[in-house]
C-alpha positions in Angstrom: 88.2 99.5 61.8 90.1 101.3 64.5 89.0 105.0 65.6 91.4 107.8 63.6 90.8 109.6 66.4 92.8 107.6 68.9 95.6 106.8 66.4 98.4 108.6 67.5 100.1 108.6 63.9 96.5 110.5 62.1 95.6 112.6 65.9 99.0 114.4 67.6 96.7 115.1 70.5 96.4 111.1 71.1 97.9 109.9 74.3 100.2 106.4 74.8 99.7 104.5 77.7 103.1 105.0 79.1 102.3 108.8 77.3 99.2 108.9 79.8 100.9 107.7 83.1 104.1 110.7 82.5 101.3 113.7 81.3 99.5 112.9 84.4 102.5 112.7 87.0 103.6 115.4 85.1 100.8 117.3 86.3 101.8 116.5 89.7 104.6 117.9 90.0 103.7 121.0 88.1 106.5 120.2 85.5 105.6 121.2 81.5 107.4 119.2 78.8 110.2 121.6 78.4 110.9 121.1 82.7 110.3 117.3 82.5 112.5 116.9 79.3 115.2 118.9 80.6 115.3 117.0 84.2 115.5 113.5 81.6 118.5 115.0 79.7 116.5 114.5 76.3 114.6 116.9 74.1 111.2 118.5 74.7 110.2 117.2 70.8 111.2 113.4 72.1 109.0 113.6 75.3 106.2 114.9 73.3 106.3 112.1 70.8 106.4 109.6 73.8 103.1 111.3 75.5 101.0 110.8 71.9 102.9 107.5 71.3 104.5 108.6 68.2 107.7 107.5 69.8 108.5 104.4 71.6 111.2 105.4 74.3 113.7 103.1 75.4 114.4 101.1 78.7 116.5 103.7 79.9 114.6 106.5 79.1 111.5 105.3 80.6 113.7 104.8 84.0 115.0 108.6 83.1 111.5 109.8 83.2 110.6 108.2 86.5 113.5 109.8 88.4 113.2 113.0 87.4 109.5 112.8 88.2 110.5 111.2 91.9 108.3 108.4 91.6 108.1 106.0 94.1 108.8 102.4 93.0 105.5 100.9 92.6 104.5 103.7 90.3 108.1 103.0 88.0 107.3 99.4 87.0 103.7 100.6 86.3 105.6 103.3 83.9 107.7 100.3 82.6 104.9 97.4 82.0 103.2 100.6 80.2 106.1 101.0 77.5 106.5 97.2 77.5 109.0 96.8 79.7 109.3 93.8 82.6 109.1 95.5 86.4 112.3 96.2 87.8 111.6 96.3 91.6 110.4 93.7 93.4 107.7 93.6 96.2 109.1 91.3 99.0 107.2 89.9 102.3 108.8 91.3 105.3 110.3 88.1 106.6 112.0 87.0 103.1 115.4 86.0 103.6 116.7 88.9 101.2 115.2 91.0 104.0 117.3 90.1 107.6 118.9 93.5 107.4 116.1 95.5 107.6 114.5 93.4 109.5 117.2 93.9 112.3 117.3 97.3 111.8 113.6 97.4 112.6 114.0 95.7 115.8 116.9 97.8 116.7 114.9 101.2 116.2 111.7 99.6 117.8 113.6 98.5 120.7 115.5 101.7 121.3 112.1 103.6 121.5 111.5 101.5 124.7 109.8 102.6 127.0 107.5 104.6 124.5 105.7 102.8 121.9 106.7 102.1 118.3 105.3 100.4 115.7 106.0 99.7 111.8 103.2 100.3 109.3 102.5 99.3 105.5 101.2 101.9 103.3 97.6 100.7 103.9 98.7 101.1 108.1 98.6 97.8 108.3 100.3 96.7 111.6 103.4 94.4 111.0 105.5 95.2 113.9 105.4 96.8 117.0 107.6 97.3 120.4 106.6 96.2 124.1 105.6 99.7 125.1 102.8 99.7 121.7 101.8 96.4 122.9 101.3 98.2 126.8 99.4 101.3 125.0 97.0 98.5 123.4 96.4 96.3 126.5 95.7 99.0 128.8 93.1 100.2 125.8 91.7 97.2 124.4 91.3 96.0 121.0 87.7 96.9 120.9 85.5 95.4 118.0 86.7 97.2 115.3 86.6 95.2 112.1 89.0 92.0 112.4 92.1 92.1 109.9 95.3 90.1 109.6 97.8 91.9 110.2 95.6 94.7 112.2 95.0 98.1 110.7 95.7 101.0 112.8 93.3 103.2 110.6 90.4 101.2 111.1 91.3 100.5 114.5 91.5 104.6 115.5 88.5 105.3 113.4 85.9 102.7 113.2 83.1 103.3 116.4 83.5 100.2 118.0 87.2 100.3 118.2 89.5 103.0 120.1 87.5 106.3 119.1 85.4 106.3 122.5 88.7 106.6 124.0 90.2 109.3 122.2 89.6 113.1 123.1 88.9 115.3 121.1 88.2 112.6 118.2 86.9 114.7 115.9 89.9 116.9 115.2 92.2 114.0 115.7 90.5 111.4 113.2 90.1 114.4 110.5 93.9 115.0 111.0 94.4 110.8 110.4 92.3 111.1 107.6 94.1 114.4 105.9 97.6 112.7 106.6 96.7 108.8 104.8 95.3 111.3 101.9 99.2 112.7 101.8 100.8 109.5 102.4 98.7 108.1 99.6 100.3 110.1 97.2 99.4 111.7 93.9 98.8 108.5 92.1 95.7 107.1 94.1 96.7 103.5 94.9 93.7 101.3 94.7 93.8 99.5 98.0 94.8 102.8 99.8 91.6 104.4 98.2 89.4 101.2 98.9 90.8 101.2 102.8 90.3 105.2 103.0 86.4 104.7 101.4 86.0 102.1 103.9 86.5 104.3 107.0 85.1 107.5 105.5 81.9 105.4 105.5 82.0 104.2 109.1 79.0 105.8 111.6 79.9 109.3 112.4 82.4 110.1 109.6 80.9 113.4 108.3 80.8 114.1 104.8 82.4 116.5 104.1 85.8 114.9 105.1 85.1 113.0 101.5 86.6 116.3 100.2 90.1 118.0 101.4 89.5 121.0 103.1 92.1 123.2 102.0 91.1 126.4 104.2 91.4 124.2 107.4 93.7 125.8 110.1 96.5 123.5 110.8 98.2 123.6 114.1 102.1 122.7 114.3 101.3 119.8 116.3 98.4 117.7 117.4 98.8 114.9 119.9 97.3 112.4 120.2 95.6 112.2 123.9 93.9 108.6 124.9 91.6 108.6 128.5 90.3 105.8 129.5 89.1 105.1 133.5 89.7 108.5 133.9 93.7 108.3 133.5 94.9 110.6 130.1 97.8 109.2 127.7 98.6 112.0 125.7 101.5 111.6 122.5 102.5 113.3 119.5 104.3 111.1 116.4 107.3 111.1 114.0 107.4 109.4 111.1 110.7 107.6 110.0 111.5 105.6 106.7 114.4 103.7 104.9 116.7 106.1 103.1 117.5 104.4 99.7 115.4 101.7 99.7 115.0 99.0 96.2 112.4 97.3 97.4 108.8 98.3 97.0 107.8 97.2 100.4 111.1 98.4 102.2 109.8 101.7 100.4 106.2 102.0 101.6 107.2 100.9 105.5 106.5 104.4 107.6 108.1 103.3 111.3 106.3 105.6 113.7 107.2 106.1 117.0 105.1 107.8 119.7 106.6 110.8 122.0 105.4 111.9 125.6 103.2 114.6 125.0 103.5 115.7 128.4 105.3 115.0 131.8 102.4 112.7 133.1 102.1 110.5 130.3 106.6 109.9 130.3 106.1 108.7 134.0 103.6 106.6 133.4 105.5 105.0 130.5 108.4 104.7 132.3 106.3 102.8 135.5 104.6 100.9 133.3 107.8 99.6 131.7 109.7 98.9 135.4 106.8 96.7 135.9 107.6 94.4 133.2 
């Protein structure tokens, strides 16, 4: 015997699966039904039958609902499987075929960053690409011992004690800045393998506890290089983040190409020795 309680059609204050996934992104973006209706070109009356399920919305709506909530592509076949629709965007591996153009485009924007480093990231910061000069900044580093991966993962990599963290100054304020940033590129939905990788690293030796919680009263400078010293020599770099414009591809989506900046006159010239060397 099913639970009146639950059933939409005998409790309005039920919620639908599909119902569920656009109150809570709804949330999100600080949008009420009368904002989120409006955005979807439909009425607040439909959108409020579609949260408690009394109301099955159509393909189109459901598609409707996800742009004017901004969602990223992941999240829009997870709204569609919900109202029991197929996915519409597909997730393909970097070196498909259907890929070759962003592919080159990768290798053109990695290879114009020369002689600083470059590298292209998945949303976990998984490493699947980087230019001669990352591959320079790694040598002259080392690996370390930082748990093994394929592809290597830059978070665990900065972060975990036995990787580049005793080479970093200042590590403290730089890994809580890494940490605060793959909260923000994680996004309001809490993807699971972002949050498995992000309780991972918060558990490493020497993670303090308290950067298990944002801390919202923090004081944020307007830029915070990233400053390596190894041997006594200092490598010091700050970091922009670029990504495709109108991607239709989950993974074309989720790549974040980052590419490193002199952070001062010393580190440029020996970037630009290092590279005449080659």
């Amino acid at each position: 015997m099913s639970d009146p309680a639950s059933d939409p059609a005998t409790n309005p204050a039920a919620t639908s699966p599909v119902g569920g996934i656009l109150k809570q992104w709804r949330g999100l973006r600080g949008l009420s039904q009368l904002d989120l209706a409006h955005d979807a070109n439909t009425s607040a009356r439909h959108l409020s039958f579609v949260e408690t399920g009394r109301a099955r919305p159509s393909r189109e709506m459901v598609q409707r609902f996800a742009e004017a909530l901004d969602m990223p592509l992941r999240e829009r076949n997870a709204l569609l499987t919900a109202a029991g629709f197929a996915a519409v965007y597909r997730e393909r591996p970097l070196d498909d075929d259907a890929m070759a153009q962003a592919r080159h485009a990768l290798e053109l924007i990695l290879k114009s960053h020369e002689p600083f480093p470059a590298l292209v990231m998945s949303r976990t910061w998984d490493l699947l690409v980087a230019n001669q000069a990352a591959g320079r900044l790694m040598a002259w580093l080392g690996a370390g011992n930082a748990p093994a991966g394929t592809p290597p993962n830059v978070l665990r990599l900065l972060l975990h004690p036995d990787g580049l963290r005793p080479f970093i100054v200042d590590w403290e304020t730089a890994a809580a800045s890494l940490i605060s940033r793959a909260r923000r590129e994680d996004g309001p939905a809490r993807d699971e393998a972002m949050a498995s990788l992000l309780d991972e690293v918060l558990g490493y030796p020497g993670i303090p506890r308290k950067w298990r919680a944002p801390d919202f009263d923090a004081e944020v400078p307007p830029l915070l290089p990233l400053t390596f010293e190894k041997d006594g020599v200092r490598s010091s770099w700050f970091t922009t983040i670029a990504t495709f414009g109108t991607p239709q591809d989950i993974t074309l989506q989720e790549l974040r190409i980052e590419s490193f900046f002199p952070a001062d006159e010393e580190t440029e010239a020996a970037a630009r020795a290092l590279a005449d060397q080659d």
